[in-house]
C-alpha positions in Angstrom: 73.6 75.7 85.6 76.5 73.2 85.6 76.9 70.0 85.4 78.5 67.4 88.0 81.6 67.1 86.8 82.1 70.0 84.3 85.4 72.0 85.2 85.0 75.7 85.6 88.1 77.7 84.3 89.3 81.1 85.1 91.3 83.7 83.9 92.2 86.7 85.1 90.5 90.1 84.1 93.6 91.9 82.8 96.9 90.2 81.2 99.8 92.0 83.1 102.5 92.3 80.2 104.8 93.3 82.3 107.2 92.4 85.2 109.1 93.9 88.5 112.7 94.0 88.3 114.4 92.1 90.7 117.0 94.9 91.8 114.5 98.1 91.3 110.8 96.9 91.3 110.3 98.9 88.3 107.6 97.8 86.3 109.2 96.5 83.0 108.0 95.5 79.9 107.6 91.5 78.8 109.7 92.4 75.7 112.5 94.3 77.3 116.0 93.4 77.9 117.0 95.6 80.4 115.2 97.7 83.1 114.0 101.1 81.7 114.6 102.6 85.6 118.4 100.9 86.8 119.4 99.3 83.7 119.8 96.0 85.2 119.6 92.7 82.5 
């Protein structure tokens, strides 16, 4: 039961790691520098 007041936080159920690259829409790696598909920076 909660309170009057208390905040409720949440967070999602996975943690993508990953992004879409804005000329393929490859999924690419947070850590990347380039896109594994096009090659694009």
């Amino acid at each position: 039961m909660f309170m009057r007041g208390e905040i409720m936080c949440f967070r999602p159920a996975a943690v993508s790691l990953d992004f879409d690259c804005p000329k393929c829409g490859a999924k690419v790696p947070l850590d990347a520098t380039t896109c594994p598909e096009c090659g694009a920076t």
